[in-house]
MDAnalysis code that builds the backbone (N, CA, C; Angstrom):
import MDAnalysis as mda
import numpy as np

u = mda.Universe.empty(549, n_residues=183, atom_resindex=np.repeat(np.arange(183), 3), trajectory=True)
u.add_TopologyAttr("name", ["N", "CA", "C"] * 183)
u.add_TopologyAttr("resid", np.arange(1, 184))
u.add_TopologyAttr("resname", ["UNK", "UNK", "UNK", "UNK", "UNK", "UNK", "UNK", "UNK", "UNK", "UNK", "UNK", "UNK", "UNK", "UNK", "UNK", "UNK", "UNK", "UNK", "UNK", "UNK", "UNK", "UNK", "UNK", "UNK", "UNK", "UNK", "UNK", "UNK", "UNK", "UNK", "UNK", "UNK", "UNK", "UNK", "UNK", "UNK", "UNK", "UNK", "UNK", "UNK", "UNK", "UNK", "UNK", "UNK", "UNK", "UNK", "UNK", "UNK", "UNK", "UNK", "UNK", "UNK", "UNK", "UNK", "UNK", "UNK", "UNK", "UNK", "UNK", "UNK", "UNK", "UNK", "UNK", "UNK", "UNK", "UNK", "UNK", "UNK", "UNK", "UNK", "UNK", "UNK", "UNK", "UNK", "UNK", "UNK", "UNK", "UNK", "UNK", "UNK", "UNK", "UNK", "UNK", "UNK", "UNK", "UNK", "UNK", "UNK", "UNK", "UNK", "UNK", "UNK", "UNK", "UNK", "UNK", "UNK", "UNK", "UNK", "UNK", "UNK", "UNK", "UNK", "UNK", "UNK", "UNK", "UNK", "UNK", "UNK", "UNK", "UNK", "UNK", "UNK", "UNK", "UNK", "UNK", "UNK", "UNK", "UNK", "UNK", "UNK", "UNK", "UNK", "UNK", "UNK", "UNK", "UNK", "UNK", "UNK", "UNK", "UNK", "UNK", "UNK", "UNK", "UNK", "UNK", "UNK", "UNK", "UNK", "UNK", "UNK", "UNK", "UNK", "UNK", "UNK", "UNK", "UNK", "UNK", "UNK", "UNK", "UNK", "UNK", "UNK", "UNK", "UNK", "UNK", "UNK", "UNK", "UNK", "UNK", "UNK", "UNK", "UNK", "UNK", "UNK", "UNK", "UNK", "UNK", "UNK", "UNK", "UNK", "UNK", "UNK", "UNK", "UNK", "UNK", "UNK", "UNK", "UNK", "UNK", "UNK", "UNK", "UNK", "UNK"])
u.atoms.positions = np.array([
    [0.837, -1.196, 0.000],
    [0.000, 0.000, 0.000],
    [0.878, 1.254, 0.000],
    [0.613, 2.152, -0.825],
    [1.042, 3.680, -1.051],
    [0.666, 4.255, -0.043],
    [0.934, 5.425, 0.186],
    [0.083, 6.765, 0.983],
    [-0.689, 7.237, -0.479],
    [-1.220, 8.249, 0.748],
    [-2.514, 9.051, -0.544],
    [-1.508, 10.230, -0.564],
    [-1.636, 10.773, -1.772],
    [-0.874, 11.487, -2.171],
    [-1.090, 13.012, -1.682],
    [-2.417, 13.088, -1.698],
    [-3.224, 14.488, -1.385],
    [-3.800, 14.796, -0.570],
    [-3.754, 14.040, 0.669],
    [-4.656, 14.636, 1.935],
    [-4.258, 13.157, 2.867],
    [-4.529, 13.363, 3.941],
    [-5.030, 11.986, 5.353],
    [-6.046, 11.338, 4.586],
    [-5.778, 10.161, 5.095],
    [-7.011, 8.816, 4.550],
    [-8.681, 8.886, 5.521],
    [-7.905, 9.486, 6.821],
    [-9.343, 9.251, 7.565],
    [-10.379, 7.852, 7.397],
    [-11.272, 7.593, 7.049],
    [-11.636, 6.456, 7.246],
    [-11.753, 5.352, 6.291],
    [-10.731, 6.036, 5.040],
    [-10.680, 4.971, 4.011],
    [-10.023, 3.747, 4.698],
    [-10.337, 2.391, 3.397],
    [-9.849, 1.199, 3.710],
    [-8.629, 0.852, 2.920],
    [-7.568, 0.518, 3.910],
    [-6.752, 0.671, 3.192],
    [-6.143, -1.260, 2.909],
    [-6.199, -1.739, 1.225],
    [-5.823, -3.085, 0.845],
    [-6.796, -3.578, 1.164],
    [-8.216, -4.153, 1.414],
    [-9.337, -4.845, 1.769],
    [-9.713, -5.046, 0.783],
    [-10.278, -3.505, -0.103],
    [-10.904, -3.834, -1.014],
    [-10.644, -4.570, -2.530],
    [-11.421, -5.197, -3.137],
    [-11.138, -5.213, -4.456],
    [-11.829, -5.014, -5.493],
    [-11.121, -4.568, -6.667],
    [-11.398, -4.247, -7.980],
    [-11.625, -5.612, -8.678],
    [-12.792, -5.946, -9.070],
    [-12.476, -7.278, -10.045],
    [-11.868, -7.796, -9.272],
    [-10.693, -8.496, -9.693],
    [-9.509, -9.721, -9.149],
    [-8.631, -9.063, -8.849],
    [-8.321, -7.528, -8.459],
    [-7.321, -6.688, -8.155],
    [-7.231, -6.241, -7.164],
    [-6.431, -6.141, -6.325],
    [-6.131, -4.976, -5.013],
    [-5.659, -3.982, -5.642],
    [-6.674, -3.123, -4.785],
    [-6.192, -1.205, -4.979],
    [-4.978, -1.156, -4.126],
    [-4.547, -0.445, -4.557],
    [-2.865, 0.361, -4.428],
    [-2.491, 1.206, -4.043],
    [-3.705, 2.171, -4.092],
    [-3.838, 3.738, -4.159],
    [-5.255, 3.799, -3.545],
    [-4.852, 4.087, -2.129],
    [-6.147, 4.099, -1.507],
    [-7.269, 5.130, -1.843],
    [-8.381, 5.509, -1.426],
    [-9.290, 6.409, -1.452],
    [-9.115, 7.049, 0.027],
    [-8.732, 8.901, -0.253],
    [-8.768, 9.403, 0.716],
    [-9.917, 10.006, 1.065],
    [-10.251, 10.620, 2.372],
    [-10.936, 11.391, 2.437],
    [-11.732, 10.230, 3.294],
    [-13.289, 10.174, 3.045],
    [-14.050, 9.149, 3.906],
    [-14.484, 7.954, 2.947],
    [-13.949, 7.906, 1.431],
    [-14.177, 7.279, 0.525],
    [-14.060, 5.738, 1.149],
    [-14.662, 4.861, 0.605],
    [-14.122, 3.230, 0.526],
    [-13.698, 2.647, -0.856],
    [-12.691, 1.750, -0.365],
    [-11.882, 1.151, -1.324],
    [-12.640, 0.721, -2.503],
    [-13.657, 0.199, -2.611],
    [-14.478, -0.499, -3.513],
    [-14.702, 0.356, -4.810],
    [-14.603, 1.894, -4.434],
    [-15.038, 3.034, -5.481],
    [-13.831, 3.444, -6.001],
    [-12.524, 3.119, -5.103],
    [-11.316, 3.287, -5.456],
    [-10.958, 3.019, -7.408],
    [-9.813, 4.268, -7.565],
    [-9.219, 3.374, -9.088],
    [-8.191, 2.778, -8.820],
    [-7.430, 1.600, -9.470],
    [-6.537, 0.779, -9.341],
    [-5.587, 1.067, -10.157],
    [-4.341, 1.769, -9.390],
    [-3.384, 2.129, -10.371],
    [-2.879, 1.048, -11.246],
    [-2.831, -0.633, -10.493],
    [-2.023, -1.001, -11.991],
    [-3.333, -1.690, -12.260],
    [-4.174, -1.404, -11.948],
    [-5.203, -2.319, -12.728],
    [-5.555, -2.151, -14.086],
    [-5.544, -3.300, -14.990],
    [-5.737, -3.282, -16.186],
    [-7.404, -3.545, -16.182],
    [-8.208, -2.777, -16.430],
    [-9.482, -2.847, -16.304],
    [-10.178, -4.192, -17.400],
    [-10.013, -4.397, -18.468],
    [-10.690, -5.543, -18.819],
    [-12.070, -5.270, -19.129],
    [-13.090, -5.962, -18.282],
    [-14.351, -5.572, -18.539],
    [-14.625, -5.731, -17.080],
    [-13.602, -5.628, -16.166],
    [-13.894, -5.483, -14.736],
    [-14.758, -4.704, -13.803],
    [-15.095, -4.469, -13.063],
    [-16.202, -3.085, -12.416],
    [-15.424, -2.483, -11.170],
    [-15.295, -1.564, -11.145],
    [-14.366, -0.592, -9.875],
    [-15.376, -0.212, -9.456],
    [-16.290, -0.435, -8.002],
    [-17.495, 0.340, -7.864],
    [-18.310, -0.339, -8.429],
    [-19.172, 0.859, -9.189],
    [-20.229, 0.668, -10.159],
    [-19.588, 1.432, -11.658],
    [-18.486, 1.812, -11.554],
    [-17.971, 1.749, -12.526],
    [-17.466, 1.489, -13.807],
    [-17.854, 1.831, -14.952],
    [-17.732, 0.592, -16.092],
    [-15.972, 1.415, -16.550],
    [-15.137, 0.485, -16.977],
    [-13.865, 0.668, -17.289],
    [-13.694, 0.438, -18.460],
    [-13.962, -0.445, -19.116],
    [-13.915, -0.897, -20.539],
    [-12.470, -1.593, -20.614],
    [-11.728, -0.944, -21.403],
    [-10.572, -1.341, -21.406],
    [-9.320, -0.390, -20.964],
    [-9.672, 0.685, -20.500],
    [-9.019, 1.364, -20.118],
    [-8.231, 1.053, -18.923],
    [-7.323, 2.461, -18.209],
    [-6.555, 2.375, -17.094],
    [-7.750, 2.765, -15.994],
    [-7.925, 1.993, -14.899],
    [-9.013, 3.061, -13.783],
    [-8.338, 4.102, -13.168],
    [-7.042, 4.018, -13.129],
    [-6.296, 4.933, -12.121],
    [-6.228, 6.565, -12.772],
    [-7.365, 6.852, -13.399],
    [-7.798, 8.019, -13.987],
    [-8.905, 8.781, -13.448],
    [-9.457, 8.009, -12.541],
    [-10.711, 8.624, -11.880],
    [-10.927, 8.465, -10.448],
    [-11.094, 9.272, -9.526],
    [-11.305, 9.055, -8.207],
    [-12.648, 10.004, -8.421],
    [-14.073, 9.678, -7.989],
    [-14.859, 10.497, -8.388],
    [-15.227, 11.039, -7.294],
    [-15.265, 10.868, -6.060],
    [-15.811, 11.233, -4.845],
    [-17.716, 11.003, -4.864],
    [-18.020, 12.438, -4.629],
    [-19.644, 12.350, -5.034],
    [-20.038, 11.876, -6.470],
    [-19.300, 11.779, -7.430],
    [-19.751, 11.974, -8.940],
    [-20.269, 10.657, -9.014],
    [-20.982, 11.214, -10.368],
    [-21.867, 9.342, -10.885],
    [-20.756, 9.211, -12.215],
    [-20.073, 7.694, -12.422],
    [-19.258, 7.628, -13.307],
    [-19.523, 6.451, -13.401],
    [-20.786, 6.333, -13.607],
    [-21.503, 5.140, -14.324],
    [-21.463, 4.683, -15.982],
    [-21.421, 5.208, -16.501],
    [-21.169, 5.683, -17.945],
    [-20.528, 6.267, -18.700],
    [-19.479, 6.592, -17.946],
    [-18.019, 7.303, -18.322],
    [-17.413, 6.203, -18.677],
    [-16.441, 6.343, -19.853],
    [-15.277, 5.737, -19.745],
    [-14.022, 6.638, -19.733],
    [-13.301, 5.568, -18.997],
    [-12.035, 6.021, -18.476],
    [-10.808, 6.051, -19.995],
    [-10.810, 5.388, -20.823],
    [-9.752, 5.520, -22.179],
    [-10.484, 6.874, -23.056],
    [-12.068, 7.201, -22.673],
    [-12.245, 8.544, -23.547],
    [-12.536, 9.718, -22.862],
    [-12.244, 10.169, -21.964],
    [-12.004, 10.957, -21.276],
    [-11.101, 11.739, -21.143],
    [-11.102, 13.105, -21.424],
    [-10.756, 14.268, -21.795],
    [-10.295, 15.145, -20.395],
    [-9.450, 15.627, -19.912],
    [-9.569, 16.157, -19.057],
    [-9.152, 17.841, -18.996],
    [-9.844, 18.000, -20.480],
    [-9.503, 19.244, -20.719],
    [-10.624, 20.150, -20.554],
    [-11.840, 19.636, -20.381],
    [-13.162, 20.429, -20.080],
    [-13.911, 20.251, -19.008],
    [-14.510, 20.998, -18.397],
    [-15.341, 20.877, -17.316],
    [-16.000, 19.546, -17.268],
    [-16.669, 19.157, -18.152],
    [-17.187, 18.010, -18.213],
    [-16.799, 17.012, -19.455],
    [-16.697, 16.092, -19.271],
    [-16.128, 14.873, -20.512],
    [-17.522, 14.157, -20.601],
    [-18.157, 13.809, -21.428],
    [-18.891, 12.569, -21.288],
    [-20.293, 13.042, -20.187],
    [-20.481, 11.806, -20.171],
    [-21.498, 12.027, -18.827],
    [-20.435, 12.051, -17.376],
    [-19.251, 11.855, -17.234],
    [-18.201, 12.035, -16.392],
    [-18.502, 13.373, -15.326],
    [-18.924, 12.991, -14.398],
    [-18.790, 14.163, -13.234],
    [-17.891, 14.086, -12.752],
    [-17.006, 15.105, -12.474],
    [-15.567, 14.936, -11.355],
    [-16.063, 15.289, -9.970],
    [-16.821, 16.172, -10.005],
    [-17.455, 16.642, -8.394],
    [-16.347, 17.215, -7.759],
    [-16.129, 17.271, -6.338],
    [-15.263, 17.529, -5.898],
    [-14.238, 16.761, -5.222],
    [-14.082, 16.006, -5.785],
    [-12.924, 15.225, -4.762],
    [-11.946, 15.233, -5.660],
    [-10.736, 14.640, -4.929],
    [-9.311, 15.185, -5.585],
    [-8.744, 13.761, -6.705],
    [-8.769, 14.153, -7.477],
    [-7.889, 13.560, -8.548],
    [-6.735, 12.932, -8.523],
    [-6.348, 11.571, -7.870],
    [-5.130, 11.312, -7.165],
    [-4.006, 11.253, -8.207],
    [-5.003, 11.021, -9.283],
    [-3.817, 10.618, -10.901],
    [-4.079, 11.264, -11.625],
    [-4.027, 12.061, -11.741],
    [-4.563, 13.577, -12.521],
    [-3.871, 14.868, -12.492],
    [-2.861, 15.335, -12.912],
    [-2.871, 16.878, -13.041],
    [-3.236, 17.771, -13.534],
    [-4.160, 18.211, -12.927],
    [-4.581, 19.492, -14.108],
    [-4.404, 20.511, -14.097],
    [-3.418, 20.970, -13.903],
    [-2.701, 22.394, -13.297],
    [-3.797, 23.682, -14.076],
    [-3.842, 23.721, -15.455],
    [-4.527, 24.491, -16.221],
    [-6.573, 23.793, -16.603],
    [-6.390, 23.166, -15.994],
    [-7.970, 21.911, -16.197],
    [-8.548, 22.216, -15.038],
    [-10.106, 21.771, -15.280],
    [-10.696, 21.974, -14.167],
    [-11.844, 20.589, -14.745],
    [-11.460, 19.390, -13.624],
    [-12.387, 18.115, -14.353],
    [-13.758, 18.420, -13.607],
    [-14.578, 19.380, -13.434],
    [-15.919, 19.540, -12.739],
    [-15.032, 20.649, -12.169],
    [-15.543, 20.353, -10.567],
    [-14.526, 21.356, -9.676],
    [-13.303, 20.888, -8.800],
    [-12.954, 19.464, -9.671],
    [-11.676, 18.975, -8.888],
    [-10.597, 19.301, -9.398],
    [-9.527, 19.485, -8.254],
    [-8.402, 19.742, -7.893],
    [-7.680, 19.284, -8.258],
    [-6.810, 18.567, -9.818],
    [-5.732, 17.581, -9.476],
    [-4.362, 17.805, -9.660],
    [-3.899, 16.616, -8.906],
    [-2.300, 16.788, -8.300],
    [-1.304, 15.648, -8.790],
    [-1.870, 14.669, -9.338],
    [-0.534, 13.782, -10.001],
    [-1.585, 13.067, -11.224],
    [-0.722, 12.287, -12.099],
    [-0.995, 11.926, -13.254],
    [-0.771, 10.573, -13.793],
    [-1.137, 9.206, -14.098],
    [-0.981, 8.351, -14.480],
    [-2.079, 8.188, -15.989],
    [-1.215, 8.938, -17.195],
    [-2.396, 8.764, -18.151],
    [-2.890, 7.191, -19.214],
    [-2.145, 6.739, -18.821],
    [-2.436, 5.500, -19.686],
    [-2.523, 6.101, -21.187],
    [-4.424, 5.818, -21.695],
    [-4.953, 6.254, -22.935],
    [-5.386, 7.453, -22.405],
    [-5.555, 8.148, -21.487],
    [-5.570, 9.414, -20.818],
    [-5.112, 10.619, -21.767],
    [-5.746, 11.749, -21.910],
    [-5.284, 12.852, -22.541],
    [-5.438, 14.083, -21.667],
    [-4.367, 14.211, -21.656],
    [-4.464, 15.459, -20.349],
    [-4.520, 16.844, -21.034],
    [-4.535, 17.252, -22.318],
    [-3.922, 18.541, -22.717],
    [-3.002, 19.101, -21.939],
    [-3.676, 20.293, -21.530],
    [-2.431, 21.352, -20.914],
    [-2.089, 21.189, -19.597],
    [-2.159, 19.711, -18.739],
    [-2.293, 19.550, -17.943],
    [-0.857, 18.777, -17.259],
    [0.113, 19.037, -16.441],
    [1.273, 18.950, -15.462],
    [0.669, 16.945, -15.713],
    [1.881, 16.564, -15.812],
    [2.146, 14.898, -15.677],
    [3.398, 14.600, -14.696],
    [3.078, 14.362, -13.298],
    [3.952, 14.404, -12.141],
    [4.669, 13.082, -11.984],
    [3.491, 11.843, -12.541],
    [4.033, 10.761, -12.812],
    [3.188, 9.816, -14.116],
    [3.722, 9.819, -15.358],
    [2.920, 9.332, -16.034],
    [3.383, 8.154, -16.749],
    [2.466, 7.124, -16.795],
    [2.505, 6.072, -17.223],
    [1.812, 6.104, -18.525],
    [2.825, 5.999, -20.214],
    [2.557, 6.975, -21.153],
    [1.598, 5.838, -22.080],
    [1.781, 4.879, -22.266],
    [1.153, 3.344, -23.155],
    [0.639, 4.357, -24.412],
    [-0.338, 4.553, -24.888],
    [-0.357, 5.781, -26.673],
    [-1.089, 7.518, -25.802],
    [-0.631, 7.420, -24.469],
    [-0.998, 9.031, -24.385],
    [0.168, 10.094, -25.305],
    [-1.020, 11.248, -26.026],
    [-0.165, 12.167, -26.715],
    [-0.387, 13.125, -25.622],
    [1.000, 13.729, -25.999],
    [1.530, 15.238, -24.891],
    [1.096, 16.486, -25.176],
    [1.429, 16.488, -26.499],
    [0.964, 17.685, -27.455],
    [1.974, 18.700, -26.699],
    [1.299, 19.509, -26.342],
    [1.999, 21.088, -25.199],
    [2.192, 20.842, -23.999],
    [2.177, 19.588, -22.921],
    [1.840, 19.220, -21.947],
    [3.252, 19.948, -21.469],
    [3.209, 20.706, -20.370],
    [4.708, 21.125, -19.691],
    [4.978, 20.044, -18.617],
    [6.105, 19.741, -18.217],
    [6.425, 19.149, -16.902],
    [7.373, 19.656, -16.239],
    [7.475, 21.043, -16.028],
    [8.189, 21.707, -15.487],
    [9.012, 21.234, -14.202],
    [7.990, 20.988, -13.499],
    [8.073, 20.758, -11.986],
    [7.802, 19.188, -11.393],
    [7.589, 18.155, -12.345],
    [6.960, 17.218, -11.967],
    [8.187, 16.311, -12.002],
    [7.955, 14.912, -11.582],
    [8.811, 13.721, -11.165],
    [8.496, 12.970, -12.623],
    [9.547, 12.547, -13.396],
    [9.317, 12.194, -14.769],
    [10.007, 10.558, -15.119],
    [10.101, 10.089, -13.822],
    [11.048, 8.785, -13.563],
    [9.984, 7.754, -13.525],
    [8.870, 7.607, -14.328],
    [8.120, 6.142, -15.090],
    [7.684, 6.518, -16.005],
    [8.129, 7.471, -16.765],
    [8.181, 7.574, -18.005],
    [8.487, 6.128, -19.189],
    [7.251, 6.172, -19.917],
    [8.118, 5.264, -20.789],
    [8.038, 5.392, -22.001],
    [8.183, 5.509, -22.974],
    [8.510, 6.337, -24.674],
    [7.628, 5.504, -25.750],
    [8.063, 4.125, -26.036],
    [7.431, 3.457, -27.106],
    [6.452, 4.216, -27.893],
    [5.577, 4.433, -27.804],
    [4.635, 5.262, -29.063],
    [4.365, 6.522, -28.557],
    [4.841, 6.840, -27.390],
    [4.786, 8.115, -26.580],
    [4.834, 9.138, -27.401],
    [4.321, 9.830, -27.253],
    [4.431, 11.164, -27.825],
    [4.961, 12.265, -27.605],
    [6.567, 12.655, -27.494],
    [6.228, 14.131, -25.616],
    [5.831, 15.236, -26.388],
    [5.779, 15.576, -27.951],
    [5.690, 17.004, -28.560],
    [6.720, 18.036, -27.470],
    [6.176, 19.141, -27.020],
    [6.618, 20.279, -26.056],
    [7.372, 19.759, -24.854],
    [6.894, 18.619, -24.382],
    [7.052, 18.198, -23.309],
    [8.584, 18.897, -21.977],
    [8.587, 19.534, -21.495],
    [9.742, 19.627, -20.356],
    [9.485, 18.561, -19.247],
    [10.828, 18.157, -19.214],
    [11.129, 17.243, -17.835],
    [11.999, 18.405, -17.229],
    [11.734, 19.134, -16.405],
    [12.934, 19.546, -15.178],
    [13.573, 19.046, -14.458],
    [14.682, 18.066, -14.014],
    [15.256, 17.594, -13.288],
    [15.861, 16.497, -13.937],
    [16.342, 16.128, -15.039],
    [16.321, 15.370, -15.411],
    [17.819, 14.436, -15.645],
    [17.994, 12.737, -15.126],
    [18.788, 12.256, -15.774],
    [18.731, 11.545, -16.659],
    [18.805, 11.504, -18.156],
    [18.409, 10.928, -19.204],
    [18.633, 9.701, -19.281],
    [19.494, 9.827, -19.441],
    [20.353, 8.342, -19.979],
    [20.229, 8.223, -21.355],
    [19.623, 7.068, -22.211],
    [19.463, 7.351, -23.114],
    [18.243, 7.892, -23.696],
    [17.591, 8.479, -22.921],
    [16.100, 8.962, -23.174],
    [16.090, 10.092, -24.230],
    [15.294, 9.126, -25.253],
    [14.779, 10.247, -26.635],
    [13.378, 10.818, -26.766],
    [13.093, 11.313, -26.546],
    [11.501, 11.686, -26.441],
    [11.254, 13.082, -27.476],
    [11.720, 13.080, -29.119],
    [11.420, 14.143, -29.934],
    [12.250, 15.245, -29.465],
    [11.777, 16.689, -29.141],
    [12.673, 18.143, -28.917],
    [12.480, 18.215, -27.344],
    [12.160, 16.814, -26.388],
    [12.020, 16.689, -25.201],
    [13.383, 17.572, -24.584],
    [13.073, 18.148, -23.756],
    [14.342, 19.118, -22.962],
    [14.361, 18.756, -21.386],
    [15.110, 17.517, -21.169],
    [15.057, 17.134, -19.737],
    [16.284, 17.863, -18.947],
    [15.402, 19.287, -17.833],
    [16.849, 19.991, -17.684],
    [17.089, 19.780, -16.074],
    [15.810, 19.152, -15.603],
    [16.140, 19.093, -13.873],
    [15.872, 17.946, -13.339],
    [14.331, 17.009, -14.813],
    [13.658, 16.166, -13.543],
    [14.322, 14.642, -13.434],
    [13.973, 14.043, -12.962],
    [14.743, 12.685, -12.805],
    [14.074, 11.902, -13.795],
    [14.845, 10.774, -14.795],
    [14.296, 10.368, -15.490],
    [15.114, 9.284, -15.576],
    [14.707, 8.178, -14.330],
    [16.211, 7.245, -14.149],
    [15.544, 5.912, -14.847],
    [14.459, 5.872, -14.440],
    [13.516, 4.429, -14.996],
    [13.322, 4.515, -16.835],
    [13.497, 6.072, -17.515],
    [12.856, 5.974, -18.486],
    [13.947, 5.212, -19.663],
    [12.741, 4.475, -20.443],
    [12.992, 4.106, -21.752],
    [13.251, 4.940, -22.522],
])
């Protein structure tokens, strides 16, 4: 089990619950229970998080709090507009999500795991890239060490802190962030 990234857990459950055939990873903070939780490595399948439908996507894209995300999917989801889909964000915090310049409803978010995820103009603190495009995405400030390239896209992309190694990522400019894991 992780910590929560963005606040005290308070009366979440932390490892009890499960996704499908998965243990969550990434607890639900706040007074949430695990069951509504997203599963960072969970490969969704045709599994149910909640009442959640996933499809084939990553779940670790949605923490909804109050929202109904019954009919959302998580691989088409946009997190560049107030609303995506029938997707409510409500207010609870976005554990895998940055949206520095986004506003998913009226949530707050603070880190990023996009899978098929498209963040636009939105900070990727830790992203797990599988065909997410970057386009303009900055990462000024963020932790860029599970990065992984294969069909990746970075376009604009900044890593600040960065040790490359052999990391090619297009006109990528890694000048501060750590980039020890990346492909």
């Amino acid at each position: 089990m992780r910590k929560c990234d963005t606040s005290q857990c308070g009366t979440a459950q932390f490892g009890t619950a499960q996704c499908g055939t998965f243990q969550c990873d990434i607890v639900q903070c706040g007074t949430f229970q695990c069951e509504t939780i997203q599963c960072r490595t969970f490969q969704c399948g045709t599994a149910q998080c909640g009442t959640f439908q996933c499809g084939t996507a990553w779940c670790d894209t949605v923490q909804c709090g109050t929202a109904q995300c019954v009919t959302a999917q998580c691989g088409t989801v946009r997190c560049e507009t107030a609303q995506y889909g029938t997707f409510q964000c409500g207010t609870a915090w976005c554990d895998t999500v940055q949206c520095e310049t986004t506003q998913c409803g009226t949530v707050q978010c603070d880190k990023a795991w996009c899978g098929a995820f498209q963040c636009g103009a939105a900070q990727c603190e830790k992203t797990q890239c599988g065909t997410f495009q970057f386009g303009t995405v900055q990462c000024e400030t963020a932790w860029c060490d599970i990065v992984q390239c294969g069909t990746f896209q970075c376009g604009a992309t900044r890593c600040e802190t960065a040790q490359c190694g052999t990391f090619q990522c297009g006109t990528v400019q890694c000048n501060t962030a750590w980039c020890d894991t990346v492909q």
